[in-house]
C-alpha positions in Angstrom: -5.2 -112.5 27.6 -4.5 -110.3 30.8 -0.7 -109.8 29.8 -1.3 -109.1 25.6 -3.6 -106.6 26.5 -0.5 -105.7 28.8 1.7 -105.7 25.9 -0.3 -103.9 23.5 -0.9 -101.0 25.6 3.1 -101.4 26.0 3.3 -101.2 22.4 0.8 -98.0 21.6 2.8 -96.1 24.5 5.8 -96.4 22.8 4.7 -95.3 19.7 2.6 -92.6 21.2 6.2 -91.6 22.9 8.3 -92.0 19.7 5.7 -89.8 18.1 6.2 -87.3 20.1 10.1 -87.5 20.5 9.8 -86.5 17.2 7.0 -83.9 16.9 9.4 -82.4 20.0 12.4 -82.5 17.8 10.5 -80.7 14.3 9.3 -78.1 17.2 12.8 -77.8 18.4 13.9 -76.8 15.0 11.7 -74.7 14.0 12.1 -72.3 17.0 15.9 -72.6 16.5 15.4 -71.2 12.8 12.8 -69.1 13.7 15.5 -67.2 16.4 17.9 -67.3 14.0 16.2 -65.7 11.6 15.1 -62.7 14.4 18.6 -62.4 15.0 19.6 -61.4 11.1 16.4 -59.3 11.4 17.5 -57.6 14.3 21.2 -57.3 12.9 19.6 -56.0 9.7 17.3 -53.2 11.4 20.1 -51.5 13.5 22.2 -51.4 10.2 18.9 -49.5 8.4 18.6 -47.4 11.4 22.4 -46.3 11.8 22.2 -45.7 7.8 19.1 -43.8 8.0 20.4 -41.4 11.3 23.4 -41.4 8.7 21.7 -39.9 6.1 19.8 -37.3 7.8 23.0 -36.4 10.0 24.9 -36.1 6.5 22.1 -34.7 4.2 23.6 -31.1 4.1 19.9 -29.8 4.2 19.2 -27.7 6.8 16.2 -28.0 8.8 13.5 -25.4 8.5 14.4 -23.9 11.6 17.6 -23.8 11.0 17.5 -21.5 7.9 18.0 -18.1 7.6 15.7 -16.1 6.1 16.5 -14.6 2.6 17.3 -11.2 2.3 14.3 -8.7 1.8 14.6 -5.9 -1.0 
């Protein structure tokens, strides 16, 4: 009786371990797509800031400081 109590405890370890090779593995992935995908957001946010520096850079507008008054009558 002592050594398939042995055996049995054998048995629910290993599939206590398997388990959790697996659960490791699913957890593995997810933070490997999860990093990817902060990569292509980070990739993606300097392009919208560069564009949106661009576009105030190369508006034409002045600022209001910048103006000159208009020419009083």
């Amino acid at each position: 009786m002592e050594i398939q109590h042995l055996e049995e405890r054998v048995e629910n370890l290993e599939m206590k371990l398997s388990f959790q090779d697996d659960t490791i593995e699913q957890l593995n992935d997810a933070i490997i797509d999860q990093q990817k995908r902060l990569e292509d957001q980070k990739v993606q946010l300097t392009f919208l800031i560069s564009r949106i520096k661009t576009m105030q850079v190369g508006s034409g507008l002045a600022s209001e400081a910048d103006e000159t008054p208009p020419p009083h009558y």
